[in-house]
N, C-alpha and C positions, 0 to 999 in steps of 0.2 A: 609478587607476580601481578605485574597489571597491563592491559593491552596497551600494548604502541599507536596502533588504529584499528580500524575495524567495520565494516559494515553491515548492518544485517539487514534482508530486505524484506517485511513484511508482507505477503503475496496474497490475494483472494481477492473474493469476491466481496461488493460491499457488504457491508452487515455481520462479515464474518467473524469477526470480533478481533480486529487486527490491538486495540485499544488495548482488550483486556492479556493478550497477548505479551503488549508490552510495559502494562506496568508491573505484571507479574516477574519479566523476563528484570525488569531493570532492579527490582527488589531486592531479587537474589541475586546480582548481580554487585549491587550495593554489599549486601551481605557477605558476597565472598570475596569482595576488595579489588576485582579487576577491572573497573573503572569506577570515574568519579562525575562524567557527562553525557548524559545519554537525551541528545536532540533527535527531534522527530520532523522529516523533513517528506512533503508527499506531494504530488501533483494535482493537487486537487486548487490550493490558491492560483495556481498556474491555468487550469483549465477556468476559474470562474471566471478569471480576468480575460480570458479570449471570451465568453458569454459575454460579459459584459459590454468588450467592446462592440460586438455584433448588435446587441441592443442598441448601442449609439448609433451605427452605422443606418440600421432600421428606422431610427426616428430621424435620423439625418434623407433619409428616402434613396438612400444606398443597399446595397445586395449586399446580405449576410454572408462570411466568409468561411466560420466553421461552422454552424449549429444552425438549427429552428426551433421555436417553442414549439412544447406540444400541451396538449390538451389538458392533462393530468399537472400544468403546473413547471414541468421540467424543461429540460431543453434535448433533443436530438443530435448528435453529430452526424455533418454531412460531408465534413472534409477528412477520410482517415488518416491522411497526412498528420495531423494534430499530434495521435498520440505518438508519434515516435521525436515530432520535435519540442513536447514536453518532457519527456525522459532524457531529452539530449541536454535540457537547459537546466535539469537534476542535475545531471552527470559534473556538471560546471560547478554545480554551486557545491557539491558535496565534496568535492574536491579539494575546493577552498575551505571548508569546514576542520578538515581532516586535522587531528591531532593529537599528541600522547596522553591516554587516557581515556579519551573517548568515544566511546562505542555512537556511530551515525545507525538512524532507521529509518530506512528508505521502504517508504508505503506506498503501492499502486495498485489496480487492478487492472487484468489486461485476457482479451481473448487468448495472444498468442505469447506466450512469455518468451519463446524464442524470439519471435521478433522483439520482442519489448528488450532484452538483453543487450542485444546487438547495439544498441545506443551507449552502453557503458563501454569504459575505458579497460584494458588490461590492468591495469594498474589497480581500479577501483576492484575488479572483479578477481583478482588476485588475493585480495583480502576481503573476499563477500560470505558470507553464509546465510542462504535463501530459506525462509521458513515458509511455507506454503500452508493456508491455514482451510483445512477442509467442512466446507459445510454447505447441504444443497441448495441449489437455488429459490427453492421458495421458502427457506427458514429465511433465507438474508433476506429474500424481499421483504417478510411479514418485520422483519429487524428494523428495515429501512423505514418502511412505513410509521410504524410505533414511536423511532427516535424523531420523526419527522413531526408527527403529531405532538409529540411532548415539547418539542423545539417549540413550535406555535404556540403552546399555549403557553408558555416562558417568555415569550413577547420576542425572541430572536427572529430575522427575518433569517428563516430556513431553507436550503434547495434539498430536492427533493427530483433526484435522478429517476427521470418515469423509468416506466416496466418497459416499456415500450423498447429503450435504451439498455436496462437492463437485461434484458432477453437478448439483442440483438448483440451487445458486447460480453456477456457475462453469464451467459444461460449455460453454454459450454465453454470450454477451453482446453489448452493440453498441457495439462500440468504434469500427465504422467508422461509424456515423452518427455516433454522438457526436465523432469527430474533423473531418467536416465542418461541425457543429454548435454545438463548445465554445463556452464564453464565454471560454475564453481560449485561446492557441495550446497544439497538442498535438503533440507527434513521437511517431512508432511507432518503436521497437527490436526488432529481433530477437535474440534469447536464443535460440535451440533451436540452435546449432550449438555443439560441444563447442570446446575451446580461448579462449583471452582476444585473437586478433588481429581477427578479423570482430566483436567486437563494442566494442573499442576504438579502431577505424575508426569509428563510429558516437558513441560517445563526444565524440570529436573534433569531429562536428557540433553537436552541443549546444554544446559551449564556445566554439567558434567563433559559434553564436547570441548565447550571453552576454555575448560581447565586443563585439560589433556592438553591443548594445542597450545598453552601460554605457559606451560610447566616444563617446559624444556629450558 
């Protein structure tokens, strides 16, 4: 019994602990023999590289395209165009990833996951299963902050997505209409409680979904 393909899409807010999510998911997944590749594929190199260009563009004495830095460090987005044509150029590459055995994890966060959807192909969303990982916004932020501060002092040059941005794309979202609405099935996970057993109960249902649906 081993997947043909497969995508699952890691959904939340930052901080949420999409991470631990998925090396838990990929363990047992190991364990139970239905795949043998499990790449993590997320829009986040996608978004630094448009920051980055804007910085050039800035020292070149050119008008920023997507963002602005802000105060705290981060950068702002100013063009919402962005996020729907980073999910579109996911959509490409994971495509081309696709293959027997291996399970893809498609990481993003996003105000409106419907729209954030819309970008994927039928095809990809055909064989998607959306994990939506629950936990409120100011646990992720104090998350955000913490891993940002430990980055620094590890000598990594760290980003560090203000509040500012965070609040403004990430404070709400509609995760519960969009779970009654997906185009493909969604489970909710709860993250906000400290320790690995309540959320490795949880775990367990997912794999148990996978098996049912590749044991035919």
């Amino acid at each position: 019994m081993v997947i043909t393909k497969q995508y699952i899409f890691l959904l939340g807010r930052p901080g949420c602990g999409k991470s631990a999510v998925y090396n838990q998911l990929i363990k047992r997944l190991k364990e139970e023999q239905l795949a043998s590749d499990f790449p993590r594929v997320d829009d986040f190199p996608k978004l630094w590289a448009k920051f980055q260009a804007d910085d050039k563009l800035e020292k070149e004495g050119k008008t920023r395209r997507y963002s602005r830095k802000t105060e705290d460090g981060g950068y702002k987005i100013i063009n919402d165009s962005l996020w729907d044509e980073l999910l579109k150029e996911v959509n490409v590459d994971i495509i081309k990833m696709a293959q027997k055995g291996r399970v893809l994890f498609v990481e993003f966060s996003r105000d409106s996951y419907q729209r954030a959807f819309a970008n994927f192909s039928k095809d990809v969303l055909a064989q998607a299963l959306a994990l939506y990982i629950d936990v409120p916004f100011e646990i992720c932020w104090e998350r955000n902050v913490e891993r940002h501060k430990k980055a620094l002092a590890a000598g990594s040059d760290d980003h560090l997505v203000s509040k500012e941005e965070m609040e403004k794309t990430y404070k709400t979202d509609d995760a519960g209409k969009f779970s009654r609405s997906a185009p493909c099935p969604v489970e909710v996970i709860d993250n906000s409680k400290s320790g690995t057993d309540f959320l490795n109960q949880q775990i367990e249902t997912i794999i148990g979904l996978l098996k049912k649906k590749y044991s035919r």
